[in-house]
C-alpha positions in Angstrom: 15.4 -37.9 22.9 14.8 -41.5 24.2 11.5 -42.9 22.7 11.2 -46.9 24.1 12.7 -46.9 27.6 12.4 -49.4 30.1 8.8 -48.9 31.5 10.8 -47.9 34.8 12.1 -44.7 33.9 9.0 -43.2 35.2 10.2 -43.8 38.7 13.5 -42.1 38.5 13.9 -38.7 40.4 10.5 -39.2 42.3 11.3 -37.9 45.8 7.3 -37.7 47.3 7.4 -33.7 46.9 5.4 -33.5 43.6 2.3 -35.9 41.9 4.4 -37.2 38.5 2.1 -36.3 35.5 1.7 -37.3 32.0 0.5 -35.4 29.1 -0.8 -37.8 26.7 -1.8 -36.4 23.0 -4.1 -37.5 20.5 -3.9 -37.0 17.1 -6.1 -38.7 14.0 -4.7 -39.1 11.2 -6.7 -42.3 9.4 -5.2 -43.9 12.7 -5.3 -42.6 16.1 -1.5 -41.4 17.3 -1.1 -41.4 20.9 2.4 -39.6 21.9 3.1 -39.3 25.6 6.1 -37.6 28.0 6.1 -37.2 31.9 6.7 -33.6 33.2 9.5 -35.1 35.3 11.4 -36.9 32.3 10.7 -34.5 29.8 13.5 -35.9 27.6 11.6 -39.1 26.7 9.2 -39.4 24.3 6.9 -42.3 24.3 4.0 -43.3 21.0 1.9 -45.4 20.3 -0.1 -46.4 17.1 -3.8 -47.3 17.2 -5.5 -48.4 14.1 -8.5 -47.1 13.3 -10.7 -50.4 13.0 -10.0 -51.3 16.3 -11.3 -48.2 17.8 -14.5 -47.3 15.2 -16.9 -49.6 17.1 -16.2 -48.5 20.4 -16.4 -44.5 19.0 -19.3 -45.6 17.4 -21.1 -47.4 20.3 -19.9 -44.2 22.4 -21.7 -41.8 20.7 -25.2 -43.6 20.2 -25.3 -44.2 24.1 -24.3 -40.0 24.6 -27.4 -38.0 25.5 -26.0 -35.6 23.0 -28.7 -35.3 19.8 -27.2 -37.2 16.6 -27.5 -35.6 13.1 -31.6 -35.0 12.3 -32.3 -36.5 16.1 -34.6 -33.6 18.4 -33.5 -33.4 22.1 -36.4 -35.4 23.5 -35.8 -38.3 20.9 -31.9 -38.0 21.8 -32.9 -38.0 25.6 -35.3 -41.0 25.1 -32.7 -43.3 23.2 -29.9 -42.4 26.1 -31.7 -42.1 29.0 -34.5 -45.1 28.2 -32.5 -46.9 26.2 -29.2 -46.9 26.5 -26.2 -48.7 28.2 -25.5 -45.7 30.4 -28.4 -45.9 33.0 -27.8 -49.5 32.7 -25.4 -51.3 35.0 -24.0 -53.8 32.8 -24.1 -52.3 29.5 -22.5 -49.8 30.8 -20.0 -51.7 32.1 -19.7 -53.4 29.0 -18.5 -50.4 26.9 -16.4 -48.5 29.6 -14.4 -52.3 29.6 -14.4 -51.9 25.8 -13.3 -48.4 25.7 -10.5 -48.8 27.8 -8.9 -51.8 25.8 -10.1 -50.4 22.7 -8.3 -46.5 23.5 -6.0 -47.1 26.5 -2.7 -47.3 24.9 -0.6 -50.2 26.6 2.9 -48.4 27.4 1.2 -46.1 29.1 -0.9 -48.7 31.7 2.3 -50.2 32.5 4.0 -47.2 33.4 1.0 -45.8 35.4 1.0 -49.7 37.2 5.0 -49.0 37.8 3.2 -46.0 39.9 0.8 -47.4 41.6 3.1 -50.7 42.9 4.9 -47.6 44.5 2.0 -46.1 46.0 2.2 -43.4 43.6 -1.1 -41.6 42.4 -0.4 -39.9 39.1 -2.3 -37.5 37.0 -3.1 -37.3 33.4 -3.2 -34.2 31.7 -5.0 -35.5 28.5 -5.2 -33.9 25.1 -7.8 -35.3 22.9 -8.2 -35.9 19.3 -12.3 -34.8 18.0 -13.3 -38.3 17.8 -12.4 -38.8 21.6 -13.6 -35.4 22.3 -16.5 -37.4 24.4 -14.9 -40.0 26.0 -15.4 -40.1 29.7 -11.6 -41.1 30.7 -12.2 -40.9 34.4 -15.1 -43.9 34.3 -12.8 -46.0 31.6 -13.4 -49.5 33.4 -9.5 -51.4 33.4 -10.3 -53.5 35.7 -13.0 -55.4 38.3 -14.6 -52.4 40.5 -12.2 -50.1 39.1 -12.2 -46.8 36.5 -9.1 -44.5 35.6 -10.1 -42.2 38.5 -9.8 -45.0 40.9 -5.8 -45.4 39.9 -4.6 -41.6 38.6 -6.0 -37.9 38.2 -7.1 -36.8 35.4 -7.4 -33.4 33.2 -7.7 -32.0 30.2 -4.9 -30.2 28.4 -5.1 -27.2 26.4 -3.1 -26.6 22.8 0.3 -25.3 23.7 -0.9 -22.6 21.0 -3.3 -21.3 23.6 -2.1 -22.0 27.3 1.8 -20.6 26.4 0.2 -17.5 24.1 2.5 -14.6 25.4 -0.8 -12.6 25.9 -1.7 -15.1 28.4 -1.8 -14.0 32.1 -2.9 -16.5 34.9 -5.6 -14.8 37.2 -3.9 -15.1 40.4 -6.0 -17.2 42.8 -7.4 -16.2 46.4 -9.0 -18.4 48.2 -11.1 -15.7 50.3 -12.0 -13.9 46.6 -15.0 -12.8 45.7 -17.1 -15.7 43.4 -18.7 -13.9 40.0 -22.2 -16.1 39.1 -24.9 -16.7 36.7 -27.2 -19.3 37.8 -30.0 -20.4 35.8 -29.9 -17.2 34.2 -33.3 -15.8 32.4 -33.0 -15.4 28.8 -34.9 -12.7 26.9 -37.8 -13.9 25.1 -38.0 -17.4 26.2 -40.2 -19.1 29.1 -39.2 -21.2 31.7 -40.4 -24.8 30.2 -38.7 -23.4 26.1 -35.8 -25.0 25.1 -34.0 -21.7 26.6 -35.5 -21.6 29.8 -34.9 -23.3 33.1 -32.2 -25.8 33.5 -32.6 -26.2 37.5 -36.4 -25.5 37.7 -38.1 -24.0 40.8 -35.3 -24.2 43.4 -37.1 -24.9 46.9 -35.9 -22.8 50.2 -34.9 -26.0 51.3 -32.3 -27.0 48.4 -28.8 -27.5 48.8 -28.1 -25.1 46.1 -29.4 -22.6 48.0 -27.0 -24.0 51.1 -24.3 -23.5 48.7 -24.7 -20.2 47.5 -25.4 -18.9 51.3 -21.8 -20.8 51.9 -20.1 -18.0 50.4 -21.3 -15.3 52.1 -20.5 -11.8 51.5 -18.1 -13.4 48.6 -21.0 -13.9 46.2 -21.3 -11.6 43.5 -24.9 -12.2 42.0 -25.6 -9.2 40.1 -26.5 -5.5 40.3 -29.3 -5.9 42.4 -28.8 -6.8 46.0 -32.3 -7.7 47.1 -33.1 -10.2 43.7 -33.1 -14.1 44.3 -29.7 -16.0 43.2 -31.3 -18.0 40.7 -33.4 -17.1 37.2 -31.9 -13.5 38.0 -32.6 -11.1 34.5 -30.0 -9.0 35.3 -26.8 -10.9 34.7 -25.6 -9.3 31.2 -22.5 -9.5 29.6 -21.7 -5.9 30.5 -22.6 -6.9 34.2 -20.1 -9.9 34.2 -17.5 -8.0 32.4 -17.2 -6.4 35.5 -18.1 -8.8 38.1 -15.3 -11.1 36.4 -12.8 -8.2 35.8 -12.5 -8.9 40.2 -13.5 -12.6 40.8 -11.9 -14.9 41.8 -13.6 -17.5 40.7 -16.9 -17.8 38.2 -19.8 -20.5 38.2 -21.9 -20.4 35.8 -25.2 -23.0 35.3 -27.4 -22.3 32.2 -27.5 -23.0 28.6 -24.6 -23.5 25.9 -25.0 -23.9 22.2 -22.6 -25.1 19.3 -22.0 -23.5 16.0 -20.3 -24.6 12.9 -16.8 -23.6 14.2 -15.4 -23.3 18.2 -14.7 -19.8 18.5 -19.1 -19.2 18.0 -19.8 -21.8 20.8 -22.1 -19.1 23.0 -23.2 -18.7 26.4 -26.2 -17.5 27.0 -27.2 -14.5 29.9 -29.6 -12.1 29.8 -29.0 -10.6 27.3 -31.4 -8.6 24.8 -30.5 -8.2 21.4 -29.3 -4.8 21.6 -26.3 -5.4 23.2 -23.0 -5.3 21.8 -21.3 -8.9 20.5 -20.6 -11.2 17.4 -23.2 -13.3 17.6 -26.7 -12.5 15.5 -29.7 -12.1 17.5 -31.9 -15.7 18.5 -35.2 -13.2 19.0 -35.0 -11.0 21.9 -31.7 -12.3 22.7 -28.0 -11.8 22.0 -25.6 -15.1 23.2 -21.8 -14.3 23.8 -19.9 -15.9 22.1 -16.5 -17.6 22.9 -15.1 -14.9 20.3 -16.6 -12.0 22.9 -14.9 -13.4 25.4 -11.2 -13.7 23.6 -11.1 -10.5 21.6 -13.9 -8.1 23.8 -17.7 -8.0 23.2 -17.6 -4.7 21.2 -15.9 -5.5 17.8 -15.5 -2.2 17.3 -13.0 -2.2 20.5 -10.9 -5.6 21.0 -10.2 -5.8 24.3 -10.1 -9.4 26.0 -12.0 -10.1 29.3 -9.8 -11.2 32.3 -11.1 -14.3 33.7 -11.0 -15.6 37.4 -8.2 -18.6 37.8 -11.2 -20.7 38.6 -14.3 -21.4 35.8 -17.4 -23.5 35.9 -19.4 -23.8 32.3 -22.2 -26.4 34.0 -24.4 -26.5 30.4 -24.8 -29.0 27.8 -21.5 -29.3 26.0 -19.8 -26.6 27.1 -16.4 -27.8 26.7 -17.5 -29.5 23.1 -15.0 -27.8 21.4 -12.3 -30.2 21.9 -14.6 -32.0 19.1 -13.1 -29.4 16.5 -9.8 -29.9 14.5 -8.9 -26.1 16.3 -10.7 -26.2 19.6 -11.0 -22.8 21.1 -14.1 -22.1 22.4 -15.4 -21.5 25.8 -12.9 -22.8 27.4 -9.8 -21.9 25.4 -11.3 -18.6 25.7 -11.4 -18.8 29.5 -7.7 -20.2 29.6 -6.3 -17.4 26.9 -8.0 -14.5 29.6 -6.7 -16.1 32.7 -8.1 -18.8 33.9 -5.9 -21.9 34.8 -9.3 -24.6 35.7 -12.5 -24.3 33.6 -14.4 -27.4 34.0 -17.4 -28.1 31.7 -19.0 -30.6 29.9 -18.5 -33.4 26.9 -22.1 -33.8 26.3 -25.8 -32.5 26.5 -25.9 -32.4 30.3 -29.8 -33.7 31.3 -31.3 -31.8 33.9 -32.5 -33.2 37.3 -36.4 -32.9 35.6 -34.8 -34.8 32.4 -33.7 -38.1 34.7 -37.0 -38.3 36.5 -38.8 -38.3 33.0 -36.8 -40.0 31.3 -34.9 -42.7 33.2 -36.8 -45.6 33.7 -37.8 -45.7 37.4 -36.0 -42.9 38.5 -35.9 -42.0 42.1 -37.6 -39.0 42.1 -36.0 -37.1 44.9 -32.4 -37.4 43.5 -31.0 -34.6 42.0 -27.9 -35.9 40.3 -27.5 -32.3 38.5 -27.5 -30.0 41.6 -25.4 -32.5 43.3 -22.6 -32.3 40.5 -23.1 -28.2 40.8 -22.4 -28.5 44.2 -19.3 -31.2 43.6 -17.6 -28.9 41.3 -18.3 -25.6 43.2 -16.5 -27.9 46.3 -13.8 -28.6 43.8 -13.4 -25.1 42.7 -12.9 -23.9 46.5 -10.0 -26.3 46.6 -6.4 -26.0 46.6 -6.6 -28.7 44.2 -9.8 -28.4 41.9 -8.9 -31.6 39.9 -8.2 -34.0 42.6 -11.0 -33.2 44.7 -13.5 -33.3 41.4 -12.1 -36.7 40.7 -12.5 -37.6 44.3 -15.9 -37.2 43.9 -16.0 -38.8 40.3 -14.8 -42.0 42.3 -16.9 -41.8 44.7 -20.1 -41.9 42.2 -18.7 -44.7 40.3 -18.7 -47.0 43.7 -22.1 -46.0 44.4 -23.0 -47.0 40.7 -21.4 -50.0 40.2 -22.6 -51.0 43.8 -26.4 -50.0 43.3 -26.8 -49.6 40.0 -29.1 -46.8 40.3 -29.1 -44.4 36.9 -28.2 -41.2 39.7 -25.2 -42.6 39.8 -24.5 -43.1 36.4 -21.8 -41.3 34.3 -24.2 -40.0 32.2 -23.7 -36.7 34.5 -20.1 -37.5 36.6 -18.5 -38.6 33.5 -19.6 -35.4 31.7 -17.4 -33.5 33.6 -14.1 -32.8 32.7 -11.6 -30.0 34.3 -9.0 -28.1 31.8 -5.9 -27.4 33.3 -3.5 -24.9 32.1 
């Protein structure tokens, strides 16, 4: 195996008939190891050594500008110091550390390889497999040069453990692009009101929203629930035995609602309408049972393991919902949705703030925007796609122009650079 070619060999055998990708892996050890190999030269190996010093401030920067609450920190507080205080609803500062994460983390071999690319014409795509400290970093909006972020040069995706995307168990959902589309929209959860920490992420949704546009889009391809006649949205009918079999035929899922972390991946749960006398792994939260990733991989009875079959095509839109990458064995909601059939699940790397959280919190917000619905209604575009990654990004690089040229906090990456699409 070659392991320090000329930078070139990423050209050789290119023939315009395929996007050449590279799956870069991260791995801490003290240092951060970067190792890295194109799918069309798999025979060279490339690495790269980063040493921890020069990486800690950036991390550490990183995470106090995340909306995500820090150790002893409530929601609102965590809100308040990103949101009203922090770089990433401010132009500069912003660009500040997106400039300092990118020299800090982007390993060099790699940029001249993808620039070999790009004097070619080439777009590439990264399939990136991150380490826990850089479970949060928003690659796409890395700023390597004047006006321009990773997503304006190369795709970019998350890969899965080869552990969990080449399991033999694992059977790809074949996709249809006239499927049915399985959903749980701002879902009502038993015991809590609409304004408790469980209750409405989207808020009252008005007749004249484009999330309603969306969801009349699809047609006699929605699958909302039992009932026929309820609205789409805060529906109390979307349990877990519901979607069992609303998935078992989908062929895609979007869900929007609430996801919470646990001590370990495989308890990262989603949260329907459950009561607490249905059947799961996860103890009762009051009236309320969540389903857990666990549910999901091995079947929600434990006594009966019997894995759900996911849609090809997943949406977790909830606060942190693809966190588990921040684990030393990540495989929670979204390993679960890869290891039942799903080959894109995109979620989130960070507490997602609602459309009512930017208007409160944001320091002279425009209160019309709706930054949150309009990334619902981005990734449900992407998701109807042949290509759910590149059209996501499309529309990541798309809001970065619009920041960087106005510099107003609905266009910041505090909700584009959330999103990130696992591909396996």
């Amino acid at each position: 195996m070659v392991m320090n070619p000329d930078p070139s060999y990423v050209l050789d055998g290119l023939d315009g008939t395929f996007q050449p990708t590279v799956q870069l892996k991260i791995v801490e050890a003290g240092d951060l190891f970067m190792s890295w190999r194109w799918e069309h030269q798999l025979t060279t190996m490339r690495a790269f050594v980063i040493p921890w010093q020069s990486v800690h401030e950036a991390l550490h920067e990183l995470l106090h500008a995340l909306p995500s609450p820090l150790e002893g920190e409530s929601v609102e507080e965590a809100l308040t110091r990103s949101l009203t205080h922090g770089p990433l609803t401010d132009l500069d500062r912003e660009i500040e550390l997106a400039t300092k994460l990118a020299a800090s983390l982007f390993p060099h071999p790699l940029a001249v390889e993808l620039n070999s690319l790009l004097e070619q014409g080439v777009r590439s795509h990264i399939r990136l497999q991150p380490s826990p400290s850089t479970a949060q970093v928003p690659w796409e909006s890395l700023r390597v040069d004047e006006g321009e972020r990773v997503v304006h040069n190369t795709d970019v995706s998350v890969l899965t453990p080869a552990t969990i995307r080449n399991t033999p168990q694992r059977r790809v959902s074949a996709w249809d692009p006239d499927g049915t589309i399985a959903c749980a929209l701002d879902p009502r959860v038993p015991g809590f009101d609409a304004s408790s920490p469980m209750g409405s992420v989207l808020g009252l949704v008005a007749d004249d929203s484009p999330l309603r546009d969306m969801v009349a889009s699809w047609g006699d391809r929605a699958m909302l629930g039992p009932s026929h006649d309820a609205d789409a949205f805060r529906r109390d009918d979307v349990t877990r035995d519901e979607l069992h079999s609303m998935l078992a035929e989908a062929s895609r899922f979007l869900y929007v609602g609430h996801v919470t972390t646990s001590e370990y991946s495989l308890d990262a749960r989603l949260h329907l309408s459950c009561p607490a006398t249905a059947p799961g792994r996860a103890a009762p939260v009051g009236a309320h049972r969540p389903l857990t990733a666990a549910d999901i991989a091995l079947g929600h009875d434990p006594q009966q393991l019997a894995a759900w079959r996911m849609p090809n095509r997943v949406a977790l839109i909830a606060c942190e919902s693809g966190g588990e990458t921040r684990f030393a064995e990540p495989a929670g909601l979204v390993a679960a949705a890869i290891h039942s059939g799903a080959q894109y699940v995109t979620a989130t790397r960070w507490t997602l703030p609602t459309d009512h959280g930017i208007h409160r919190f944001v320091t002279n917000a425009d209160q019309s925007a709706r930054p949150l619905s309009d990334a619902i209604i981005a990734v449900d575009e992407a998701h109807e796609a042949d290509r759910p990654v590149a059209v996501l990004n499309h529309w990541q690089r798309e809001q970065a122009d619009r920041w960087e040229a106005t510099g107003l906090a609905v266009y910041s990456p505090v909700i584009w650079g959330s999103l990130a699409t696992t591909y396996g």
